[in-house]
KETIZA-400311 format. One record per residue: residue number from 1; residue in three letters; x, y, z of N, C-alpha, C in turn. Coordinates in Angstrom, 3 decimals. Layout:
// residues N
resi: NUM | resn: ALA | n_east: X | n_north: Y | n_up: Z | ca_east: X | ca_north: Y | ca_up: Z | c_east: X | c_north: Y | c_up: Z
...
// end
This chain:
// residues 99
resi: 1 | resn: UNK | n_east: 0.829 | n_north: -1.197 | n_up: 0.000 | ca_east: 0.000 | ca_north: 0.000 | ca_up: 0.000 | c_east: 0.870 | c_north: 1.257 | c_up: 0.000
resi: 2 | resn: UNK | n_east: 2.227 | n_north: 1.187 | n_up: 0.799 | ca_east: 2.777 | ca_north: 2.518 | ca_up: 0.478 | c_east: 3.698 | c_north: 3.260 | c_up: -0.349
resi: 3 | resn: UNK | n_east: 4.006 | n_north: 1.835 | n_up: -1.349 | ca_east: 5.048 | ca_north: 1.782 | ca_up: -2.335 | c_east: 3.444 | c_north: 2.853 | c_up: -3.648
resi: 4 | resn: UNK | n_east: 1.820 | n_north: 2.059 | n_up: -3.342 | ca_east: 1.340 | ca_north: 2.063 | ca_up: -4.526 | c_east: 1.074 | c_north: 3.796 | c_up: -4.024
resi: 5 | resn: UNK | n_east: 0.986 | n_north: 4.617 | n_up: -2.424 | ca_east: 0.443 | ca_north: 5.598 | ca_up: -2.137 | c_east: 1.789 | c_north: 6.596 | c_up: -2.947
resi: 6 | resn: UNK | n_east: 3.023 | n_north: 6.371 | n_up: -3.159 | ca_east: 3.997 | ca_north: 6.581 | ca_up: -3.464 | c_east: 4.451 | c_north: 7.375 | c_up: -5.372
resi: 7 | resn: UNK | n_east: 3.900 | n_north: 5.967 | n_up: -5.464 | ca_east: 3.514 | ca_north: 6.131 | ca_up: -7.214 | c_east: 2.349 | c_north: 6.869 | c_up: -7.177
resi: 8 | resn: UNK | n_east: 1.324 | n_north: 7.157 | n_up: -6.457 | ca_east: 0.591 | ca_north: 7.959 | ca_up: -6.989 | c_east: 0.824 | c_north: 9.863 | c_up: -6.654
resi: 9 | resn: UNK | n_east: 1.542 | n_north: 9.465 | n_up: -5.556 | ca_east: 2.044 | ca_north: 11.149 | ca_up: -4.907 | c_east: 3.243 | c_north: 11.556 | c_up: -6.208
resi: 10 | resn: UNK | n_east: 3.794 | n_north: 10.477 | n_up: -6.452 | ca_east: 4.693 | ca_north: 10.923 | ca_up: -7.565 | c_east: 3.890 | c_north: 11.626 | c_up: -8.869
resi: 11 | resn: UNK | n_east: 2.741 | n_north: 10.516 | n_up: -9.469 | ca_east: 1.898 | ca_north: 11.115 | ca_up: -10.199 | c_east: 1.193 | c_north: 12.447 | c_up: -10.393
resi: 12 | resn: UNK | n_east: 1.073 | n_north: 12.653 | n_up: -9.407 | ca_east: 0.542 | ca_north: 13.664 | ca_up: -9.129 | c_east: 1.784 | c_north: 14.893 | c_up: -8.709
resi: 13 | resn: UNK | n_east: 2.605 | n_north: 14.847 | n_up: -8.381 | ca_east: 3.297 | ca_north: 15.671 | ca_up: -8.611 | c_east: 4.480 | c_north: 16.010 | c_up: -10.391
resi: 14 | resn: UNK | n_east: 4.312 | n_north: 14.881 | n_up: -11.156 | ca_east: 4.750 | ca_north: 14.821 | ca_up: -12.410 | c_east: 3.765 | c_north: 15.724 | c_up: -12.870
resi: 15 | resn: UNK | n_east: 2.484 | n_north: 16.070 | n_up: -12.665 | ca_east: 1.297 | ca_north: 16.354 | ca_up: -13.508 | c_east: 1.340 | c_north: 17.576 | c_up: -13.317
resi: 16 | resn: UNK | n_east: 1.825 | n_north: 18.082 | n_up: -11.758 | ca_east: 1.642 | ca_north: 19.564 | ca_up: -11.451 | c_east: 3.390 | c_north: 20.422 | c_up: -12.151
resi: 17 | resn: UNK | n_east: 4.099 | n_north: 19.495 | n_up: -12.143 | ca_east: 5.538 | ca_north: 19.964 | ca_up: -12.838 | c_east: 4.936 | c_north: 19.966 | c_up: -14.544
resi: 18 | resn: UNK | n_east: 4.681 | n_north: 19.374 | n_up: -15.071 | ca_east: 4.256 | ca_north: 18.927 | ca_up: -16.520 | c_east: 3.805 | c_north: 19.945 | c_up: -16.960
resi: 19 | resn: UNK | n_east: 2.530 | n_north: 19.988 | n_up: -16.065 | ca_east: 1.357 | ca_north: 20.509 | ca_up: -16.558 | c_east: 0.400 | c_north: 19.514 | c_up: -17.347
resi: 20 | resn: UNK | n_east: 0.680 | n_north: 18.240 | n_up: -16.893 | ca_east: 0.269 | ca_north: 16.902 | ca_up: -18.060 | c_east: -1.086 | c_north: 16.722 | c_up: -17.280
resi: 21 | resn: UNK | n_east: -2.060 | n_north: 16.644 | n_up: -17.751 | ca_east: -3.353 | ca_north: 15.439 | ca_up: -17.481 | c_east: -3.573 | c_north: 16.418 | c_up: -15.677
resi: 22 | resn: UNK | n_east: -3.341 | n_north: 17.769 | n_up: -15.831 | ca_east: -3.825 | ca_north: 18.791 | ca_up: -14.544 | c_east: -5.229 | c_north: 18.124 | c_up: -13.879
resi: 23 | resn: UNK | n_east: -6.343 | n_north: 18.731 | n_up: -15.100 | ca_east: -7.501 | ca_north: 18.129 | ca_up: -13.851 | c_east: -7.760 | c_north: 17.164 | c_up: -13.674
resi: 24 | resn: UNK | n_east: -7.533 | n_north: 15.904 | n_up: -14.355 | ca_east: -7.383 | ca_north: 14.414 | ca_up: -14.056 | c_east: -6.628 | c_north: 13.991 | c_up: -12.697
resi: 25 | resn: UNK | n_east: -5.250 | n_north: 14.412 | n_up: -12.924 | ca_east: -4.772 | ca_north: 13.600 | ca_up: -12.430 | c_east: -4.214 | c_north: 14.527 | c_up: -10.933
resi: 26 | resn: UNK | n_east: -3.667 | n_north: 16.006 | n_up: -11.509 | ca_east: -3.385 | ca_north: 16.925 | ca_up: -10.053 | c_east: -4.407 | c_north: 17.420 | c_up: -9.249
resi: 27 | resn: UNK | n_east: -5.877 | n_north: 17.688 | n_up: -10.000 | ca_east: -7.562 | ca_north: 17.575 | ca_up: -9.280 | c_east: -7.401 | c_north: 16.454 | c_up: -8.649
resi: 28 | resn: UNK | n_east: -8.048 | n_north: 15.576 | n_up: -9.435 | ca_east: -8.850 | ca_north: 14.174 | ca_up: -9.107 | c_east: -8.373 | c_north: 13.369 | c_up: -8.011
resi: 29 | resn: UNK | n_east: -7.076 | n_north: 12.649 | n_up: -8.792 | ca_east: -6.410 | ca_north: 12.450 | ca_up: -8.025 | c_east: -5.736 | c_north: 12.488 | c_up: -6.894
resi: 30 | resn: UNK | n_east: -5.387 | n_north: 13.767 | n_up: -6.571 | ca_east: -4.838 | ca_north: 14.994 | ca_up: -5.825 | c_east: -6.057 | c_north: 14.979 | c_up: -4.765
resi: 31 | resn: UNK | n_east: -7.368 | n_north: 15.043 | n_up: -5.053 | ca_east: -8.355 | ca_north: 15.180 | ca_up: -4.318 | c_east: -8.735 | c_north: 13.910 | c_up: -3.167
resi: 32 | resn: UNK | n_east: -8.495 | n_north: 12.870 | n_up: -3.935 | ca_east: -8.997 | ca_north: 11.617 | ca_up: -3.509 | c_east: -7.808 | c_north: 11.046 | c_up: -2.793
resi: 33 | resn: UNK | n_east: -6.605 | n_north: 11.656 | n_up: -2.510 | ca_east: -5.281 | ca_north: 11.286 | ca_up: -2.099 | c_east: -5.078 | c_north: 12.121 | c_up: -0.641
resi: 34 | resn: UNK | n_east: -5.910 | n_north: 13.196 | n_up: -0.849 | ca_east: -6.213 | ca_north: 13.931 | ca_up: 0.419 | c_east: -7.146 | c_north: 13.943 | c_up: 1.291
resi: 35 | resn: UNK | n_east: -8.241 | n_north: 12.997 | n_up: 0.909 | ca_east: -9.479 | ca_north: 12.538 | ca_up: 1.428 | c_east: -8.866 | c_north: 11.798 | c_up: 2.009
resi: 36 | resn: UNK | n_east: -8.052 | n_north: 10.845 | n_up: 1.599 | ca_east: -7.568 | ca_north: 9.394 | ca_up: 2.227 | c_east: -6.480 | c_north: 10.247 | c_up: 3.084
resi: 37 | resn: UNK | n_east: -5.806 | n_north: 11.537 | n_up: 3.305 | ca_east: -4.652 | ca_north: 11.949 | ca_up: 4.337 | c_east: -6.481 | c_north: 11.983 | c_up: 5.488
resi: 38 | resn: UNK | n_east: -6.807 | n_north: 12.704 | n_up: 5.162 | ca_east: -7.752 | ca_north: 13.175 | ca_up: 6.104 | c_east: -8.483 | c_north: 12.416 | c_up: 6.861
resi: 39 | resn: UNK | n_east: -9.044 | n_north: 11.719 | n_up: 5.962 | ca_east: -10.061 | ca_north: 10.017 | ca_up: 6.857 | c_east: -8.695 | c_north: 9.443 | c_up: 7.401
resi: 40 | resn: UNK | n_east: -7.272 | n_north: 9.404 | n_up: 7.258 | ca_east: -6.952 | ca_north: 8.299 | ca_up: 7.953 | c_east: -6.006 | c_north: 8.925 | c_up: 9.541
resi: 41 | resn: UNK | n_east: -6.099 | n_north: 10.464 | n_up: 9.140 | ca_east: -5.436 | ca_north: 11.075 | ca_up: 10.354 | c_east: -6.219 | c_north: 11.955 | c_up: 11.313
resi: 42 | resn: UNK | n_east: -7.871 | n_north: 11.808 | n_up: 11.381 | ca_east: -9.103 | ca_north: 12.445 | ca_up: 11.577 | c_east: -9.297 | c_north: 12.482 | c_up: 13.136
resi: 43 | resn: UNK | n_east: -8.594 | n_north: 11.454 | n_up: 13.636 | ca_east: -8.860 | ca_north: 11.110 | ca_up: 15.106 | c_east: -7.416 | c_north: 11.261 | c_up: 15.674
resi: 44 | resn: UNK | n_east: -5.994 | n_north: 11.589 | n_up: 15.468 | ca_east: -4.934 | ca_north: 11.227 | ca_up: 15.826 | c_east: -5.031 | c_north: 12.543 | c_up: 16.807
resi: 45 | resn: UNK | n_east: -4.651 | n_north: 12.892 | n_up: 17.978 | ca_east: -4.657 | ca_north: 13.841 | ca_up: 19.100 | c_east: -3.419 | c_north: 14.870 | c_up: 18.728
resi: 46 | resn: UNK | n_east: -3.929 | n_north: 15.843 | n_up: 18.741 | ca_east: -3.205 | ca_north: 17.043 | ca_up: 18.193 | c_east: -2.665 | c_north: 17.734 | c_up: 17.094
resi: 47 | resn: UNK | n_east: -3.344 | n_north: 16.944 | n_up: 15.751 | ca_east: -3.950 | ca_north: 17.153 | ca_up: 14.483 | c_east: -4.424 | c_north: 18.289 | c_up: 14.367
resi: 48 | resn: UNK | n_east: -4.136 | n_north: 19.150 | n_up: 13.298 | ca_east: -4.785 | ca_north: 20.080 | ca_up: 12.871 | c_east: -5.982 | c_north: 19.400 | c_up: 11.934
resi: 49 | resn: UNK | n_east: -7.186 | n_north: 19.488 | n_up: 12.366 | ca_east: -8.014 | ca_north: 19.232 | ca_up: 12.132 | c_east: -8.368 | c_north: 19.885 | c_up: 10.455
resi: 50 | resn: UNK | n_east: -8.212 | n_north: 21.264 | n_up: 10.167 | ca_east: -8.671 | ca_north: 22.163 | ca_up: 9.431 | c_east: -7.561 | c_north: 22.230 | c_up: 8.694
resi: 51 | resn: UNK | n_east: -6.455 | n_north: 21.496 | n_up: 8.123 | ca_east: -5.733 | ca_north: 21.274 | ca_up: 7.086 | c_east: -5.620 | c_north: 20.946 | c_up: 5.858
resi: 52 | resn: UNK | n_east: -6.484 | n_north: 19.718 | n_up: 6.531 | ca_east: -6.731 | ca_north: 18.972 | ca_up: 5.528 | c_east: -8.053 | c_north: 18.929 | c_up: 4.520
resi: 53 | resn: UNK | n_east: -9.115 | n_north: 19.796 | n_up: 4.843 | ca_east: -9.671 | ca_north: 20.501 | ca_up: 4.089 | c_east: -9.209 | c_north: 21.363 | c_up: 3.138
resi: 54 | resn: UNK | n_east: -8.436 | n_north: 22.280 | n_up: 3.749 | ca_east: -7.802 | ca_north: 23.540 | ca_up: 2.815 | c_east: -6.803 | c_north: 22.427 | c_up: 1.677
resi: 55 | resn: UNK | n_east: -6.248 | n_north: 21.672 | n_up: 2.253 | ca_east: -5.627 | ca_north: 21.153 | ca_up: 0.848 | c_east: -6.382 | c_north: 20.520 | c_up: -0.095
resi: 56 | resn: UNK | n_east: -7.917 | n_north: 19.967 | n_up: 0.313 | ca_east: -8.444 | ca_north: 19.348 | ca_up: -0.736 | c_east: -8.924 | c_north: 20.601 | c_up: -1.493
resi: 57 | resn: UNK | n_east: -9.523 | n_north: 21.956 | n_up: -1.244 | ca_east: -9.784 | ca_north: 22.599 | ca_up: -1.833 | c_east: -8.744 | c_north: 23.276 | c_up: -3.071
resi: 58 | resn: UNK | n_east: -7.516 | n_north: 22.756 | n_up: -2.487 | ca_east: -6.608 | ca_north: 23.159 | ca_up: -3.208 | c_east: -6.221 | c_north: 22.751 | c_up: -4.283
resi: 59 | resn: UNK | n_east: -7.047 | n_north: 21.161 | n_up: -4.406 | ca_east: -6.690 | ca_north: 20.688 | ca_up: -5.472 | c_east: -8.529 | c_north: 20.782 | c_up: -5.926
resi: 60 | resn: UNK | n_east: -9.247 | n_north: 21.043 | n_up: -5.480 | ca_east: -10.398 | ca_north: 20.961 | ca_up: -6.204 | c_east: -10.040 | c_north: 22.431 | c_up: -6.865
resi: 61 | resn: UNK | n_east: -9.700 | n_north: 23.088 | n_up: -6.858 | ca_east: -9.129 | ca_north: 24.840 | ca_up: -7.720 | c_east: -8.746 | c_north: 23.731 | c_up: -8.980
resi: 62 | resn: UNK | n_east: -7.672 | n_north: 22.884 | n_up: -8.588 | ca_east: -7.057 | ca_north: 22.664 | ca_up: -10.265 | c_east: -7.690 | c_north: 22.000 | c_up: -10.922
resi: 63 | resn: UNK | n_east: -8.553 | n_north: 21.367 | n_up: -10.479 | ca_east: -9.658 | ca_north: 20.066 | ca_up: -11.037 | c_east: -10.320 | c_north: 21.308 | c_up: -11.949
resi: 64 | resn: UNK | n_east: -11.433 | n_north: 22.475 | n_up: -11.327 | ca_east: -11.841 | ca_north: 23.458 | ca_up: -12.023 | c_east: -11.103 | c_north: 23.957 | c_up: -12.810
resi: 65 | resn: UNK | n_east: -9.733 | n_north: 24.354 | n_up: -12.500 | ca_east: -9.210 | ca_north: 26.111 | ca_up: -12.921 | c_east: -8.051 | c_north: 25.592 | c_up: -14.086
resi: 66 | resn: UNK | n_east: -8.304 | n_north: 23.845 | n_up: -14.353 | ca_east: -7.965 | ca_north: 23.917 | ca_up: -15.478 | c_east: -6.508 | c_north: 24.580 | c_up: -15.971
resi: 67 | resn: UNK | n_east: -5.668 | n_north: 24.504 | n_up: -14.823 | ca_east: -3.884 | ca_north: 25.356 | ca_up: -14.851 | c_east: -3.370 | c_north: 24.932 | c_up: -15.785
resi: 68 | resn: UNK | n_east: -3.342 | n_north: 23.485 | n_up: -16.539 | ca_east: -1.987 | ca_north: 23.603 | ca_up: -17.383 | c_east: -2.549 | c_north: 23.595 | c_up: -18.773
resi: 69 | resn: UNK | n_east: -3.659 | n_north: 24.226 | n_up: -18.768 | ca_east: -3.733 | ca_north: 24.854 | ca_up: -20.319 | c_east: -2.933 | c_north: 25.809 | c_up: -19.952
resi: 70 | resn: UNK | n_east: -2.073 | n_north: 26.890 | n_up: -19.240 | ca_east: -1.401 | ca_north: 28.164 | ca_up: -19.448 | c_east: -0.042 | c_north: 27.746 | c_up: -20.125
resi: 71 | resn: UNK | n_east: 0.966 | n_north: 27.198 | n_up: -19.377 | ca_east: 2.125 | ca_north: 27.145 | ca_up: -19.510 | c_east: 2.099 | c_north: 25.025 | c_up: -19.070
resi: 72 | resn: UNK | n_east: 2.123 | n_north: 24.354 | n_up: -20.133 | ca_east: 2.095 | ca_north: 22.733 | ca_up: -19.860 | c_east: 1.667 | c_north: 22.296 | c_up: -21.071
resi: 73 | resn: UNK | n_east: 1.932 | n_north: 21.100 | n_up: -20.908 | ca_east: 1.478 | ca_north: 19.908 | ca_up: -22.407 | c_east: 0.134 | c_north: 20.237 | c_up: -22.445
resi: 74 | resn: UNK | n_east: -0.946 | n_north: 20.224 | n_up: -21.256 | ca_east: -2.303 | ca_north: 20.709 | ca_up: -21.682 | c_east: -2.384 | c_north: 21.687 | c_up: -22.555
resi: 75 | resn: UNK | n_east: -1.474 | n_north: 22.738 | n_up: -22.614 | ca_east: -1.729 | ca_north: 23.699 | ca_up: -23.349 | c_east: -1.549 | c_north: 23.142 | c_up: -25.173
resi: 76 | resn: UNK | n_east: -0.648 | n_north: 22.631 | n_up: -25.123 | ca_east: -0.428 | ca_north: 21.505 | ca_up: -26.220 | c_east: -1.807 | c_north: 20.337 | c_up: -27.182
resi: 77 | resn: UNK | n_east: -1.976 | n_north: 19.605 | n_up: -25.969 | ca_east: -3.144 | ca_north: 19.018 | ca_up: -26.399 | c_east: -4.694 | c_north: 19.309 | c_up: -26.469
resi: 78 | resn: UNK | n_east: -4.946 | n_north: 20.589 | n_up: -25.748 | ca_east: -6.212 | ca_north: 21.405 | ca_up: -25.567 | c_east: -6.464 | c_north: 21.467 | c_up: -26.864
resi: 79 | resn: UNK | n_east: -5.808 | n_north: 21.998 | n_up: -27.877 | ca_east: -6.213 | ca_north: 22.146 | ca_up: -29.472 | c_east: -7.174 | c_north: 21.047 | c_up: -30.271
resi: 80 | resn: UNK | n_east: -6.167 | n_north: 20.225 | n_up: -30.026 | ca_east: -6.069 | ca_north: 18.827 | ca_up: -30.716 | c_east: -7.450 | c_north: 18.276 | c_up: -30.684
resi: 81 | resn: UNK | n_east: -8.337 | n_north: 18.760 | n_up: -29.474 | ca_east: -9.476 | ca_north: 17.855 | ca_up: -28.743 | c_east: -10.410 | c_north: 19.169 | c_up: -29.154
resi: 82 | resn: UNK | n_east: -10.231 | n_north: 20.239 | n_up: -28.972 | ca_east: -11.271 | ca_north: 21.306 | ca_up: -29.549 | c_east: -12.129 | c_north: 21.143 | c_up: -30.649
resi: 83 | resn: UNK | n_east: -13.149 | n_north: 21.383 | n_up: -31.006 | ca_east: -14.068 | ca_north: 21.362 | ca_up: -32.081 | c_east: -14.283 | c_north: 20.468 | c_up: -32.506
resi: 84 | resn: UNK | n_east: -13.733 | n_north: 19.384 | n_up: -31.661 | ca_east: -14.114 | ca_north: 17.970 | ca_up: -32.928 | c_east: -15.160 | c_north: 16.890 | c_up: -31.928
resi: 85 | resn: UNK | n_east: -15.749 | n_north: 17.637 | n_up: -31.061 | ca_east: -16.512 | ca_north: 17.061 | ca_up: -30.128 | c_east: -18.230 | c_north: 16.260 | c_up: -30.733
resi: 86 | resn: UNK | n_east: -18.171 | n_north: 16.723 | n_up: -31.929 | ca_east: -19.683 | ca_north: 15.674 | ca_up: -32.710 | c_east: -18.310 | c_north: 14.318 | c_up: -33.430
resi: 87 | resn: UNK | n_east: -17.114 | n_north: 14.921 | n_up: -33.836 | ca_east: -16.937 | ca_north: 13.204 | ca_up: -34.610 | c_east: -15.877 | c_north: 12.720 | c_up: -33.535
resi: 88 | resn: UNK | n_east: -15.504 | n_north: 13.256 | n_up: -32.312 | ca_east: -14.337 | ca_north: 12.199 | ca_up: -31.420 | c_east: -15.453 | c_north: 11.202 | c_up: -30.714
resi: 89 | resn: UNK | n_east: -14.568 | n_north: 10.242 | n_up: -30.566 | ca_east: -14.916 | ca_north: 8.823 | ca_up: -30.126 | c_east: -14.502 | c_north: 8.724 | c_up: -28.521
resi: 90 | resn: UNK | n_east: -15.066 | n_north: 7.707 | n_up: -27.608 | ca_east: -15.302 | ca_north: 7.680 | ca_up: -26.234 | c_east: -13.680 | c_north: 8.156 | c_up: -25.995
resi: 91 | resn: UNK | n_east: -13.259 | n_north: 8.103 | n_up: -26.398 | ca_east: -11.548 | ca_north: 8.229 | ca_up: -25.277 | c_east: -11.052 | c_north: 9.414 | c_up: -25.852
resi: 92 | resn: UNK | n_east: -11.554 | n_north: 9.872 | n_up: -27.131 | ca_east: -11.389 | ca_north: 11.277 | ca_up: -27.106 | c_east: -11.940 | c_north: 11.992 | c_up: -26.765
resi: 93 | resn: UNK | n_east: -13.274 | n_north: 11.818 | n_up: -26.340 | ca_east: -14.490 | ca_north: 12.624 | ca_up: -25.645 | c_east: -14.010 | c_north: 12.512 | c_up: -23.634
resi: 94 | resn: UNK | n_east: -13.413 | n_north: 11.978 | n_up: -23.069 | ca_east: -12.809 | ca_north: 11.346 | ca_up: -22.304 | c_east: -11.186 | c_north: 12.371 | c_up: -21.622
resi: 95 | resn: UNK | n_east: -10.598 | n_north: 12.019 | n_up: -23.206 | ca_east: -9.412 | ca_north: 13.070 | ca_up: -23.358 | c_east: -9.588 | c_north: 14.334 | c_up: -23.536
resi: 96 | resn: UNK | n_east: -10.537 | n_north: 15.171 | n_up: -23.412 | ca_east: -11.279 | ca_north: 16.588 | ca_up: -23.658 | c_east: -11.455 | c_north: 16.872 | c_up: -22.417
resi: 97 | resn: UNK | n_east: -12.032 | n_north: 16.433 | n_up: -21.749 | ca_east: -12.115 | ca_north: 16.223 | ca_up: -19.859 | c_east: -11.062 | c_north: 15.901 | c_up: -19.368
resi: 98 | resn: UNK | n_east: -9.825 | n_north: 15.458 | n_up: -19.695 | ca_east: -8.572 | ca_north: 15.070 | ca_up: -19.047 | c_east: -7.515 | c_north: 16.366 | c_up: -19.152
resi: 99 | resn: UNK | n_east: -7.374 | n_north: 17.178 | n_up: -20.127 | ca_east: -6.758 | ca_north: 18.189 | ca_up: -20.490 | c_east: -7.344 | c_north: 19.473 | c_up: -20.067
// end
């Protein structure tokens, strides 16, 4: 479990350096990686309780705010997936939401 919690903190930090697969993977991911800090350190005595909120919000910003269309490969592949939303197929309709 902490080799796989490992690979995914890595993931998620490749994505926020990249700018690769932002609201997928530095949102989503990012989100659901901080749920699990929070549920599993919720009861430990002398916890900042109110931390671990502010960081999920922090990644729910990138899930929305959509960052590495500015400066990242999103900005790259955002094109590619634009306008072609009546003829792309499930994993490009998929990949439009990932970028």
């Amino acid at each position: 479990m902490g080799l796989l919690v490992f690979i995914l903190e890595m993931a998620v930090g490749l994505s926020l350096l990249t700018g690769t697969f932002v609201p997928l993977v530095g949102g989503l991911l990012g989100t659901a990686l901080q749920i699990n800090l929070l549920l599993g350190n919720y009861s430990v005595p002398g916890e900042w309780f109110w931390t671990y909120p502010l960081l999920i919000v922090s990644h729910l910003a990138l899930l929305m705010g959509r960052a590495g269309r500015v400066f990242g490969v999103d900005a790259l592949l955002a094109p590619r997936f634009a306008g072609r939303e009546e003829y792309a197929g499930v994993v490009e309709r998929l990949l439009l939401y990932a970028v």
